[in-house]
C-alpha positions in Angstrom: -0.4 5.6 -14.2 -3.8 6.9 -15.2 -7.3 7.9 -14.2 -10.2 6.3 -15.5 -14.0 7.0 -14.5 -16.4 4.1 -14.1 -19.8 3.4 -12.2 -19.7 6.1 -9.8 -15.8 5.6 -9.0 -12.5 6.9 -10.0 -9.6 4.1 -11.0 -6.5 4.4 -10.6 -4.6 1.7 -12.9 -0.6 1.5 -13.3 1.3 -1.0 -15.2 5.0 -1.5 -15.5 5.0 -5.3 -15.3 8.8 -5.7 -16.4 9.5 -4.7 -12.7 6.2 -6.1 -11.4 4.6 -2.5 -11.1 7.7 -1.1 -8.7 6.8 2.5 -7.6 9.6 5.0 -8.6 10.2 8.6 -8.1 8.1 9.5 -11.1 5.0 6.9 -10.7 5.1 7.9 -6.8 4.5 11.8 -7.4 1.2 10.8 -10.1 -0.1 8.3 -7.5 -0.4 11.4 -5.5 -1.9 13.4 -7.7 -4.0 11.5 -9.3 -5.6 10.4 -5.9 -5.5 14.3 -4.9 -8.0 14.4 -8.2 -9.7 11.4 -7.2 -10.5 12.7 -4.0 -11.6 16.4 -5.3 -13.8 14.5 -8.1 -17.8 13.7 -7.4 -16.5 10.0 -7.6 -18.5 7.8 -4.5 -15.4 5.5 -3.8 -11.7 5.1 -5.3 -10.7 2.1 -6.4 -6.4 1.5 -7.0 -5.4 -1.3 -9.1 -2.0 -2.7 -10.5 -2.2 -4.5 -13.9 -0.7 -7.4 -15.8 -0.5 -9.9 -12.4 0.6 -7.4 -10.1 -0.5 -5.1 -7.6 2.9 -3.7 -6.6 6.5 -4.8 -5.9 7.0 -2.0 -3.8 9.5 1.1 -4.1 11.5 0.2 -7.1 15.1 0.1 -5.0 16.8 1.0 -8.1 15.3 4.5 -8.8 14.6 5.4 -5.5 17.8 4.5 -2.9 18.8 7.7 -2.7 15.0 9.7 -2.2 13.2 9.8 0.6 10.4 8.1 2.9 7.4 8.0 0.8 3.8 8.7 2.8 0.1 8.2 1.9 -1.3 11.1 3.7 -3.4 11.6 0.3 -5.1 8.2 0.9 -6.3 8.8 4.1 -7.2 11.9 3.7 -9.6 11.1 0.7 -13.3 11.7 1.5 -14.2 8.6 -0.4 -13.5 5.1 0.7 -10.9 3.5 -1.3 -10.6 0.2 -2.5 -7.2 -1.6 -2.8 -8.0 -4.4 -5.6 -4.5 -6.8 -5.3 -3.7 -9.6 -7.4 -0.2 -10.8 -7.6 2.4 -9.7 -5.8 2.1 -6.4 -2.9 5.4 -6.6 -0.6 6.9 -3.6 0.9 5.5 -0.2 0.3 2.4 -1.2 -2.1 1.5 -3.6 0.9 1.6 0.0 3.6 -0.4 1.9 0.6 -2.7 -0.8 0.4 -3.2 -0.5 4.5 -3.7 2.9 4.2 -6.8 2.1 1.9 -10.3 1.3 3.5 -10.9 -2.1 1.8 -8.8 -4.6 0.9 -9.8 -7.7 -2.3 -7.4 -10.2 -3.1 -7.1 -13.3 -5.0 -5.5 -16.7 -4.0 -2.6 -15.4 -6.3 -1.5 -12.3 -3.9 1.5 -12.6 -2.3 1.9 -10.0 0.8 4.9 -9.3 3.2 7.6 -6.8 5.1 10.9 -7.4 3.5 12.4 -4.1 5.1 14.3 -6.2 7.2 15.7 -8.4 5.0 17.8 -5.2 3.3 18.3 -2.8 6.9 15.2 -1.1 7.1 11.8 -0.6 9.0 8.3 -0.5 8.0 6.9 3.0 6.9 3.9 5.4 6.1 1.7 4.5 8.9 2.3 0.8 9.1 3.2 0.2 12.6 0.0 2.1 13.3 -2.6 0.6 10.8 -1.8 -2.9 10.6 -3.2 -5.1 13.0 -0.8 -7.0 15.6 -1.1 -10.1 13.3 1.0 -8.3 10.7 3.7 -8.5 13.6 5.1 -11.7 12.0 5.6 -10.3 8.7 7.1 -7.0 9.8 9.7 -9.2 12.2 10.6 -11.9 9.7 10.5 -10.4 6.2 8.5 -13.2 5.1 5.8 -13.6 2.9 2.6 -14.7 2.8 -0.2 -15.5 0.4 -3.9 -14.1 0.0 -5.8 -17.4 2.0 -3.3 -16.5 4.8 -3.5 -12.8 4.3 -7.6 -13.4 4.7 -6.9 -15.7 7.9 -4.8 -12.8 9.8 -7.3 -10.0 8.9 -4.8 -8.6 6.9 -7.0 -8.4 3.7 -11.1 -7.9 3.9 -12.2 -10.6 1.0 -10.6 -13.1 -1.1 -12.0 -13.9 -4.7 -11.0 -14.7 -8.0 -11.9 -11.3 -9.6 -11.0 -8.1 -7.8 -11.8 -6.1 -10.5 -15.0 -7.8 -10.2 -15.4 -7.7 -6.5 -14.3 -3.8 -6.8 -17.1 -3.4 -9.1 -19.6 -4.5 -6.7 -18.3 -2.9 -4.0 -18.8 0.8 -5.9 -22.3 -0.6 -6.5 -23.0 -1.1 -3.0 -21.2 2.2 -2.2 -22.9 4.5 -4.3 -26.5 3.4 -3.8 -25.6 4.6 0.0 -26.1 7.8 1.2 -23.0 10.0 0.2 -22.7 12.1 3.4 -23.3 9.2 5.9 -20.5 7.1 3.9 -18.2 10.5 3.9 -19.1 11.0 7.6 -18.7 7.4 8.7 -15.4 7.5 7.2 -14.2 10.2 9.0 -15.9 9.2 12.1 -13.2 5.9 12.0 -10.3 8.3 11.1 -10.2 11.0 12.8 -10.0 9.0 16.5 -6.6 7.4 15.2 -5.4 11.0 13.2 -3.2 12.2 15.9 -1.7 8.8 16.9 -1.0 8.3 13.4 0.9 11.5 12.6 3.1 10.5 15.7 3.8 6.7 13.9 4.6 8.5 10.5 7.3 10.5 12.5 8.7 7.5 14.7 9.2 5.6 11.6 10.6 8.2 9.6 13.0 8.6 12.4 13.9 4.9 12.8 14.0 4.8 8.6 16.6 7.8 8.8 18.4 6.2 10.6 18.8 3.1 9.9 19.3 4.3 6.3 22.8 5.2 7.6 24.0 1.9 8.6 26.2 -0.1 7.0 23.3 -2.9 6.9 21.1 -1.0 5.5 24.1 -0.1 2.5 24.3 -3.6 2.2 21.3 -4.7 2.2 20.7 -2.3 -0.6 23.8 -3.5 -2.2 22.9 -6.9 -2.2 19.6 -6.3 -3.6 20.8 -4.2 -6.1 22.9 -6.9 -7.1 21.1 -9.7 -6.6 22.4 -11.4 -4.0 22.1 -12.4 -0.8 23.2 -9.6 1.9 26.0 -10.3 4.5 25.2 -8.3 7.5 27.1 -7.7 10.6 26.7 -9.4 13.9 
């Protein structure tokens, strides 16, 4: 996980592509902070980008069954907008961080779904809140879908071959703009939603708590752990 400065805008790059750029404990608490430095920095927009094919796997299961609900109150609470550039794979919680960005680019290659379900749990950080009601499928069926269908649901804002690229531009645009009417505007569209949000974040902490405690959720973890498929009860 690092922090690189470039045109106007402060990247945020990760790469652990033998587990598809899972977030554990440890890559979890520098996303944070480096997006708490991002945010403090003169930077006009943050972009966050996975490398080597891969946006994000979500939590990495294996480091992080036993720690608790991850949230992206940094994200939204950045001044700046901020860019989620996906290509590849963005399933579980990368797919929530990437909702709690402003903008969304993804390539044909982007593969985006819910798979809580699939292993006992519920969505989290915000997700029942910020997504639109055509994520409703995903969150329901665990399924997955990829970036031409993502773009058909409203689920991502623009679909190219490059979202580096297409990030790029977007910085250009951004910081030619006035910096306190983009930093304005964007709290103008948060603020409205800030209380109704806090309320989702504890709802689905609640239902994640608690679910967490079943015995689907243990095998559901189990069986992904394991790598096979779970056997829950009726």
């Amino acid at each position: 996980m690092r922090l690189e400065w470039e045109g106007g805008a402060a990247w945020i790059r990760w790469a652990k592509p033998e587990r598809l750029n899972a977030f554990d404990p440890e890559s979890l608490h520098a996303l944070g902070d480096l997006l708490a430095e991002a945010a403090e920095s003169d930077a006009r927009a943050i972009v966050c980008f996975g490398e080597g094919g891969a946006f994000s796997s979500g939590d990495d299961l294996a480091a992080t069954a036993g720690m608790g609900l991850g949230e992206w109150r940094r994200t939204l609470a950045a001044p700046q907008p901020v860019i989620a550039a996906i290509d590849g794979v963005c399933v579980g919680g990368s797919f929530e961080f990437a909702y709690a960005c402003d903008i969304r680019v993804a390539t044909p290659r982007s593969r985006f779904g819910c798979p809580e379900v699939a292993i006992g749990l519920s969505i989290s950080n915000g997700f029942s809140l910020l997504a639109p009601r055509a994520a409703r499928r995903l969150v329901l069926t665990g399924e997955l879908i990829d970036g031409a269908e993502a773009l058909r649901l409203g689920l991502v804002d623009l679909l190219v071959e490059d979202v580096e690229d297409e990030a790029r531009r977007l910085v250009g645009r951004i910081a030619v703009l006035a910096p306190q009417a983009v930093v304005g505007s964007k709290r103008l569209l948060d603020e409205g939603s800030r209380q109704a949000l806090e309320e989702a974040l504890d709802r689905e902490l609640e239902l994640c708590v608690r679910l967490f405690e079943t015995a689907d959720a243990q095998e559901g973890l189990a069986a992904f752990l394991e790598k096979r498929p779970p056997k829950f009860s009726a």
